[in-house]
MARRO-952145 format. One record per residue (C-alpha): residue number from 1; residue in three letters; x, y, z. Coordinates in nm, 2 decimals, always signed. Example, Ala and Ser with C-alpha at 12.3 -4.5 7.8 and 13.67 -1.06 7.14 Angstrom:
BEGIN
{1,'ALA',{+1.23,-0.45,+0.78}}
{2,'SER',{+1.37,-0.11,+0.71}}
This chain:
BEGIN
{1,'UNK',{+0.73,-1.46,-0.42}}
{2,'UNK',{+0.41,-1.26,-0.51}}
{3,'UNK',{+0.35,-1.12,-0.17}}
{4,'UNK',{+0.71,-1.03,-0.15}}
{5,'UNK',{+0.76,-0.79,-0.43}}
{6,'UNK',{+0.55,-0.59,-0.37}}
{7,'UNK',{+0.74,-0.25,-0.38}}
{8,'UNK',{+1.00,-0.43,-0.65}}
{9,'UNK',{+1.21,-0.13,-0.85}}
{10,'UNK',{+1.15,-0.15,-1.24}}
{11,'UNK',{+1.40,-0.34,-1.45}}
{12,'UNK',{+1.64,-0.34,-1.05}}
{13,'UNK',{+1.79,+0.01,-1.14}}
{14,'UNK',{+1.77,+0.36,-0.98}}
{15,'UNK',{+1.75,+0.67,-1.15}}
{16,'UNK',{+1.71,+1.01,-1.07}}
{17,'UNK',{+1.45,+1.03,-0.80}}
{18,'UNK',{+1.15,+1.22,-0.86}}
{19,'UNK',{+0.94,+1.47,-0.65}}
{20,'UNK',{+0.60,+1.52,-0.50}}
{21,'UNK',{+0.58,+1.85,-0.39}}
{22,'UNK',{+0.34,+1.89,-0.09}}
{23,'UNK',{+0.26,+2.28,-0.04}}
{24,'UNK',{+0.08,+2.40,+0.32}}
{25,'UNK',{-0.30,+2.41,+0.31}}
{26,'UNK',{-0.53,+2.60,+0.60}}
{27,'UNK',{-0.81,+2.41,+0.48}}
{28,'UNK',{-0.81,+2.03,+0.50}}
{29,'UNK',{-0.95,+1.78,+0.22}}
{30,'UNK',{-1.22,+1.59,+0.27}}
{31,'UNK',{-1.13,+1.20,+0.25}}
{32,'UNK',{-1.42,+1.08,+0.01}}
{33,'UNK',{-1.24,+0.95,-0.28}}
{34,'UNK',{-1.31,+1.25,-0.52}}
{35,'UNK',{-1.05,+1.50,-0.65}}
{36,'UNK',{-1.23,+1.82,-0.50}}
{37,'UNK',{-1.17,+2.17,-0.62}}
{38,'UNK',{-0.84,+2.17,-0.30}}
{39,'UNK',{-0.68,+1.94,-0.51}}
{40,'UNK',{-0.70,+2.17,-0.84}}
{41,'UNK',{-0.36,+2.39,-0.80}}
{42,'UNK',{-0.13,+2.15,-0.65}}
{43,'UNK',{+0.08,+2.04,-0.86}}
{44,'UNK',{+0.10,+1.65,-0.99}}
{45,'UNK',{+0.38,+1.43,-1.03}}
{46,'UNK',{+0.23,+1.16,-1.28}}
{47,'UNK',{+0.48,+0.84,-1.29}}
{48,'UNK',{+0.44,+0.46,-1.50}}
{49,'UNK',{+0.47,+0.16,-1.19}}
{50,'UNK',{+0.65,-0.10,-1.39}}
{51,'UNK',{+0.65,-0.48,-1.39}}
{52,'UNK',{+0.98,-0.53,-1.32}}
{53,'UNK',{+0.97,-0.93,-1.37}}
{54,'UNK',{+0.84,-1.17,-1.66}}
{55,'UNK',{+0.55,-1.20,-1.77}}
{56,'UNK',{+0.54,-0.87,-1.94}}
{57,'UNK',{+0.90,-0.74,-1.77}}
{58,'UNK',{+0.83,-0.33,-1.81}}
{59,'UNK',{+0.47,-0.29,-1.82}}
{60,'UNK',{+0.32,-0.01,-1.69}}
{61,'UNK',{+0.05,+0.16,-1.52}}
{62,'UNK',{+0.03,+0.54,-1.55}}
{63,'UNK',{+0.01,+0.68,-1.20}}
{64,'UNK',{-0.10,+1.06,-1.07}}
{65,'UNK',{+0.01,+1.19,-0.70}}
{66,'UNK',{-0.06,+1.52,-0.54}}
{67,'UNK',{-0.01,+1.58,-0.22}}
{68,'UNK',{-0.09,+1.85,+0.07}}
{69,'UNK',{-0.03,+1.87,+0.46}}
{70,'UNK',{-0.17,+2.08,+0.72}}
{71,'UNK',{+0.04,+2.21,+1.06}}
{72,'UNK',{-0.06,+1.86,+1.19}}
{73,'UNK',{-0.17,+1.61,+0.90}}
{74,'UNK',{-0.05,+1.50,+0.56}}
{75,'UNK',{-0.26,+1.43,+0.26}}
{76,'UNK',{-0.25,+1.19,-0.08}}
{77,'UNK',{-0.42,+1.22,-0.33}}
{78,'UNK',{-0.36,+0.95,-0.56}}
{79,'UNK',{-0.51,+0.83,-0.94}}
{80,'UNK',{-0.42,+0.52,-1.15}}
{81,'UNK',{-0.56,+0.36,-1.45}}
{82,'UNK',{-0.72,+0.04,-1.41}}
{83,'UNK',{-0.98,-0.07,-1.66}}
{84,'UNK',{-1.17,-0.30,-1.44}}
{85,'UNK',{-1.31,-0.22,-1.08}}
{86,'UNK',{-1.23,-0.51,-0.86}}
{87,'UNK',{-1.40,-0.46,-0.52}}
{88,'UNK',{-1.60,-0.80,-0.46}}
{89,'UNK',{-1.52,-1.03,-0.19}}
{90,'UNK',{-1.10,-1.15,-0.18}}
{91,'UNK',{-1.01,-1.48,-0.17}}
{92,'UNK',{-1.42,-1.63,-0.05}}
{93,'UNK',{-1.47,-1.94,+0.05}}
{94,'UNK',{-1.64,-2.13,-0.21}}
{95,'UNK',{-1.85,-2.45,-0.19}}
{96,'UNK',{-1.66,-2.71,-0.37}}
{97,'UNK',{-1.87,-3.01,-0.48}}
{98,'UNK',{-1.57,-3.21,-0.60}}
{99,'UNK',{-1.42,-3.16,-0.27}}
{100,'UNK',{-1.72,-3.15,-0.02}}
{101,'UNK',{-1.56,-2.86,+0.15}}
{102,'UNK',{-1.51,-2.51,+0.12}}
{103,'UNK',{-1.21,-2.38,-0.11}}
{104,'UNK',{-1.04,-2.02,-0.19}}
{105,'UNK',{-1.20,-1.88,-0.48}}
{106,'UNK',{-1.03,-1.70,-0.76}}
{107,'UNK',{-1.18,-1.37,-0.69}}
{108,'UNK',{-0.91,-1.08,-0.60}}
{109,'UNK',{-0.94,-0.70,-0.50}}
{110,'UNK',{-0.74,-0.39,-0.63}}
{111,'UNK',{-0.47,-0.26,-0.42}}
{112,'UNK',{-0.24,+0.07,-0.36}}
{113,'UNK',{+0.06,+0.07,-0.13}}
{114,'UNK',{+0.26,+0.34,-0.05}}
{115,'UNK',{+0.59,+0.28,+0.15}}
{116,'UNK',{+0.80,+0.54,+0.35}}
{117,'UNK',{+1.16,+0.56,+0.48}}
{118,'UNK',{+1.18,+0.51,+0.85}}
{119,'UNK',{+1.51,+0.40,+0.95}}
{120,'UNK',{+1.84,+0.26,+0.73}}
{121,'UNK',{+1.87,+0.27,+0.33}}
{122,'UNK',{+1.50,+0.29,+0.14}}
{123,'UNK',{+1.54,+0.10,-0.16}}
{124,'UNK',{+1.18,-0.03,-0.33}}
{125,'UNK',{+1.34,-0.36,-0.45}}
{126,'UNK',{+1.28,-0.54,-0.11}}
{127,'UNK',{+1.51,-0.80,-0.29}}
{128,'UNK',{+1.80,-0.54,-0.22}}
{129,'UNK',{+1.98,-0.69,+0.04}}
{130,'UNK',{+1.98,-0.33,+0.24}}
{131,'UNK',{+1.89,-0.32,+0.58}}
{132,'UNK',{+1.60,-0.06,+0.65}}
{133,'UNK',{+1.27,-0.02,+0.81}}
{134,'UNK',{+0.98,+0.08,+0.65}}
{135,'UNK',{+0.61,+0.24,+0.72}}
{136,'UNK',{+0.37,+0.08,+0.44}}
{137,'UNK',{-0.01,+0.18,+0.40}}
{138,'UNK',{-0.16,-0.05,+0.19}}
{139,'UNK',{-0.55,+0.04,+0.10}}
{140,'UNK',{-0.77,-0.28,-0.01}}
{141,'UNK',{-1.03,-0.26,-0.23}}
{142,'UNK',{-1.24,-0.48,-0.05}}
{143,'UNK',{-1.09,-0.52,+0.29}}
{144,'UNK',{-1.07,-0.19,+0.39}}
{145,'UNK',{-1.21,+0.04,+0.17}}
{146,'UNK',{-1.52,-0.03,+0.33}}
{147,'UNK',{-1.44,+0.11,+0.66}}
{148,'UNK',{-1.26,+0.43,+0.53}}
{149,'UNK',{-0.90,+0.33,+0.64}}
{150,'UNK',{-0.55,+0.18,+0.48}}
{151,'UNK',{-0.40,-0.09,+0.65}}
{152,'UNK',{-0.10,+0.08,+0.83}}
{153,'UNK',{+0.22,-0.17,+0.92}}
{154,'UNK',{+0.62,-0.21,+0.88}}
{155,'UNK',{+0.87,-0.32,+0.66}}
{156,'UNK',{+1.12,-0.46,+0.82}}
{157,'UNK',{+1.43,-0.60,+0.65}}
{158,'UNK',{+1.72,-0.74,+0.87}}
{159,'UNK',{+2.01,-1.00,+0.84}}
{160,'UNK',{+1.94,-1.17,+1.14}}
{161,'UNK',{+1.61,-1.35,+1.17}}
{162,'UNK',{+1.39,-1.06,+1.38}}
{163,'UNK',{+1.14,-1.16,+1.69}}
{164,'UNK',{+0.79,-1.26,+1.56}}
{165,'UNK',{+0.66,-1.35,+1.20}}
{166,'UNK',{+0.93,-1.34,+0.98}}
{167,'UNK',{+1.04,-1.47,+0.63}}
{168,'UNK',{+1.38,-1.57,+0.45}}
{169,'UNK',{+1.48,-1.48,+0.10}}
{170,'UNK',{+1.78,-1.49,-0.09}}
{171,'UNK',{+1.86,-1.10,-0.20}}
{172,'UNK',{+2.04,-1.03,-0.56}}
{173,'UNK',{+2.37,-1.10,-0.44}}
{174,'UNK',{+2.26,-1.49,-0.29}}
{175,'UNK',{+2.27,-1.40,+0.08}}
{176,'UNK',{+2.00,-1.43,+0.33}}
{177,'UNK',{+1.79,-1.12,+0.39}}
{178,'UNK',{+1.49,-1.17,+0.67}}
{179,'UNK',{+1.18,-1.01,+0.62}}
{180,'UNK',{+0.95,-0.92,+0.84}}
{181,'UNK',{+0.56,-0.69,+0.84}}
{182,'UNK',{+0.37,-0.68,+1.11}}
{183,'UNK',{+0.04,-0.47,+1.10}}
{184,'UNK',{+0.15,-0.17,+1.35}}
{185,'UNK',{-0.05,-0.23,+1.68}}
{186,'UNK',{-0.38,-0.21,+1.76}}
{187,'UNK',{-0.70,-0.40,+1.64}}
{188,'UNK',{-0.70,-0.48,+1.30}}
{189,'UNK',{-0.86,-0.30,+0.99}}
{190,'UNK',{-0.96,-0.69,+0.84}}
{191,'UNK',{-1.07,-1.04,+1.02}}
{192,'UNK',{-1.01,-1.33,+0.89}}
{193,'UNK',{-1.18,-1.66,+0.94}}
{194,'UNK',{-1.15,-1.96,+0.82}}
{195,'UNK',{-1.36,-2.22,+0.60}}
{196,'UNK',{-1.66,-2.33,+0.70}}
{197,'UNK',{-1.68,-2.68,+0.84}}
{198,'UNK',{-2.05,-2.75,+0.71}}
{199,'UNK',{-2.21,-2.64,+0.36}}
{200,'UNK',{-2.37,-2.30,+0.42}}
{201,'UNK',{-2.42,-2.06,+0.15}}
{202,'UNK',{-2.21,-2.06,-0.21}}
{203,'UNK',{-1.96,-1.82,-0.11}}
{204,'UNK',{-1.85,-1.72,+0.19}}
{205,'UNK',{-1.63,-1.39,+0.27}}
{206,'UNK',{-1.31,-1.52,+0.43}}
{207,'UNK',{-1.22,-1.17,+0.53}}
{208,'UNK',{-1.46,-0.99,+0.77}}
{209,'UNK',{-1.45,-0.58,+0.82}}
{210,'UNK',{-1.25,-0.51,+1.13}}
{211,'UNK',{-1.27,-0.16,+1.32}}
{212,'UNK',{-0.89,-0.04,+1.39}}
{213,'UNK',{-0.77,+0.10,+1.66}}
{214,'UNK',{-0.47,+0.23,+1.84}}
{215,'UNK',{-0.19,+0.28,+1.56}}
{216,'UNK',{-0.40,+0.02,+1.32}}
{217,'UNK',{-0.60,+0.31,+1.28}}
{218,'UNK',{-0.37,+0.61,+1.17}}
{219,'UNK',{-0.45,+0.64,+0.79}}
{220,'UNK',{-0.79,+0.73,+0.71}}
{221,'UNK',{-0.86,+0.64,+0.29}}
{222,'UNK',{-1.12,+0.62,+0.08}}
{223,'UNK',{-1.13,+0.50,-0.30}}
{224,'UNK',{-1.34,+0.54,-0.59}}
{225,'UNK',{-1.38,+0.38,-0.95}}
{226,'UNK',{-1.50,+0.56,-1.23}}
{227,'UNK',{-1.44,+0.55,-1.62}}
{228,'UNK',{-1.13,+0.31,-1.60}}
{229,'UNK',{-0.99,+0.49,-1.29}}
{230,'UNK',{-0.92,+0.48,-0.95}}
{231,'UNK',{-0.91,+0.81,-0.70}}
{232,'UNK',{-0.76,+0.74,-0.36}}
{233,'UNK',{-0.74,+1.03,-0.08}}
{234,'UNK',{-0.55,+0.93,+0.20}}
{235,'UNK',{-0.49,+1.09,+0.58}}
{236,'UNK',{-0.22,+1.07,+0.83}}
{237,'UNK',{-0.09,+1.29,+1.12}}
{238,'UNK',{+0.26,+1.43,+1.04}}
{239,'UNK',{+0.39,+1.24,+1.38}}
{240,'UNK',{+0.10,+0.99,+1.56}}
{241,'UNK',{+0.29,+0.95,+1.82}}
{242,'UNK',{+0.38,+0.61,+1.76}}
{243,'UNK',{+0.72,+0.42,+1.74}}
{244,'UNK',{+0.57,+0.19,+1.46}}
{245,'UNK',{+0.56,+0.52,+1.24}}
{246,'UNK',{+0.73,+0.73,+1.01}}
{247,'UNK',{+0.76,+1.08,+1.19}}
{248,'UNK',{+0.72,+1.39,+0.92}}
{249,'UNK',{+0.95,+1.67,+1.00}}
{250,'UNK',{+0.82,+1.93,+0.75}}
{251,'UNK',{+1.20,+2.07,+0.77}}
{252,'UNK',{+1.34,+1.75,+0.54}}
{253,'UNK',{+1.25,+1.54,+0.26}}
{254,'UNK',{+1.09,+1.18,+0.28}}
{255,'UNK',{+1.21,+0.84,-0.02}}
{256,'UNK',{+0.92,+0.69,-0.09}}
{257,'UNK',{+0.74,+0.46,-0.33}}
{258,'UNK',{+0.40,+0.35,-0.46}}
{259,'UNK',{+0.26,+0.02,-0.59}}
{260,'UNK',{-0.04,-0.05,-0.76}}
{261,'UNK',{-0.20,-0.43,-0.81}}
{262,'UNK',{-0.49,-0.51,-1.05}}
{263,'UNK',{-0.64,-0.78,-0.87}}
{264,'UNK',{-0.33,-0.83,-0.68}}
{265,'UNK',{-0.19,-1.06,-0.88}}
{266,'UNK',{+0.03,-0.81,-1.02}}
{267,'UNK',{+0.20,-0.78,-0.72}}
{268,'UNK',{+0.53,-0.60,-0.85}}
{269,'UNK',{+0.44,-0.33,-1.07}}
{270,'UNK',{+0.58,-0.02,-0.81}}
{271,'UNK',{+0.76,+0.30,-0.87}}
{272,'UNK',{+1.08,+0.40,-0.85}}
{273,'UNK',{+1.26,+0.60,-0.54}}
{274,'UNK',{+1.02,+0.93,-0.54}}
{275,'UNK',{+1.09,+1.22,-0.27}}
{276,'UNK',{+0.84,+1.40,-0.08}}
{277,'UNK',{+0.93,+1.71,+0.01}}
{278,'UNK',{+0.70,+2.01,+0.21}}
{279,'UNK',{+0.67,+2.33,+0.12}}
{280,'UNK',{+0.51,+2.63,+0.34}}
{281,'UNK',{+0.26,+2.86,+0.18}}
């Protein structure tokens, strides 16, 4: 269930959606992780994600977004409070004596996801029951960070079982809801191997950097922790060109959500429905 509610709505209830404004820059931002002097004069939309089930059922994390676009590109900028950095190695192998083999170890990175309408209903509480397809980028602490990029793939929830890698849930009505989230195509932003047969070192990474390509690369991000904080700037062309993506028509407004995971074990503290909506300078 952890890696399913991910984008799960606070306490399962909707209220009046609130908006990220995103005014038309000439100049874009530099993706580095710091809140340059660009970012100054837009104008914030600060938010609490919420746990949304026990343990503590309506804790939050306060959450800052700005955003900007360009005639081609969109920009986040994104800040959330999280007293500890956790960028180490997720999920190593680790040399188990007891065992005589390599086993997962309890180390586990920071995460931000942010999720985009695409097609149907958006509703964060993927336990909704409403069909929809989404586009998620999902930046890693420690498995993409590294190369400068979120992990860009789709949502997809249907009532019929969909082609490919797909899992069955019970939605908050008791029927079955099939969901599915491919990384979009292209070569991965993360490898993983698996455990080493014979004893090597300690630890082991069990996820390797991967360069992405294709529509695996489209969002260009880059994070940094300071003084019980993390700053996220995040890139994406308005439309790629690709089918596995949300295309931004600067004419409309965009639902949307954002999660954020200490250690991704706290995997459904997310945000209620927010709108993005574009405004020309």
């Amino acid at each position: 269930m952890n890696a399913l509610v991910v984008f799960a709505c606070a306490y399962g209830l909707l209220f009046a959606q609130e908006e990220i404004v995103s005014p038309r820059v000439s100049e874009a931002p530099k993706i580095d992780g710091s809140a340059d002097e660009l970012w100054r004069e837009v104008p914030a939309l600060e938010i609490a994600v919420r746990r949304s089930l026990p343990p503590d059922k309506g804790k939050a994390t306060q959450a800052i977004l700005k955003s900007v676009h360009t005639d081609t590109h969109l920009y986040f900028l994104v800040r959330w409070k999280d007293e500890t950095k956790d960028d180490a190695s997720h999920k190593p192998w680790v040399w188990s004596a007891e065992k005589n083999a390599y086993v997962e170890g309890p180390e586990r990175e920071d995460m931000f996801a942010l999720a985009f309408e695409r097609s149907g209903e958006f509703d964060p509480d993927m336990l909704s029951g409403k069909e929809a397809v989404w586009d998620v980028w999902q930046w890693k602490a420690s498995r993409t960070n590294p190369q400068g990029y979120a992990m860009d793939r789709t949502h997809r929830y249907t009532r019929e079982k969909p082609a490919g890698k797909a899992k069955s849930y019970k939605d908050r009505g008791g029927k079955q809801i099939w969901i599915a989230r491919p990384e979009d195509v292209g070569d991965t932003v993360e490898e993983k191997q698996s455990a080493p047969k014979a004893r090597g070192e300690a630890s082991v990474p069990q996820y390797l950097p991967g360069t992405p390509t294709g529509s695996a690369a489209d969002v260009r991000a880059k994070g940094t922790w300071a003084d019980g904080w993390w700053t996220l700037e995040l890139e994406r062309k308005l439309n790629t060109g690709h089918d596995d993506d949300t295309k931004f028509d600067l004419s409309r407004t965009f639902k949307m959500a954002v999660s954020a995971h200490d250690r991704t074990g706290d995997m459904d503290k997310a945000s209620e429905v927010l709108t993005l909506r574009f405004r020309g300078e």
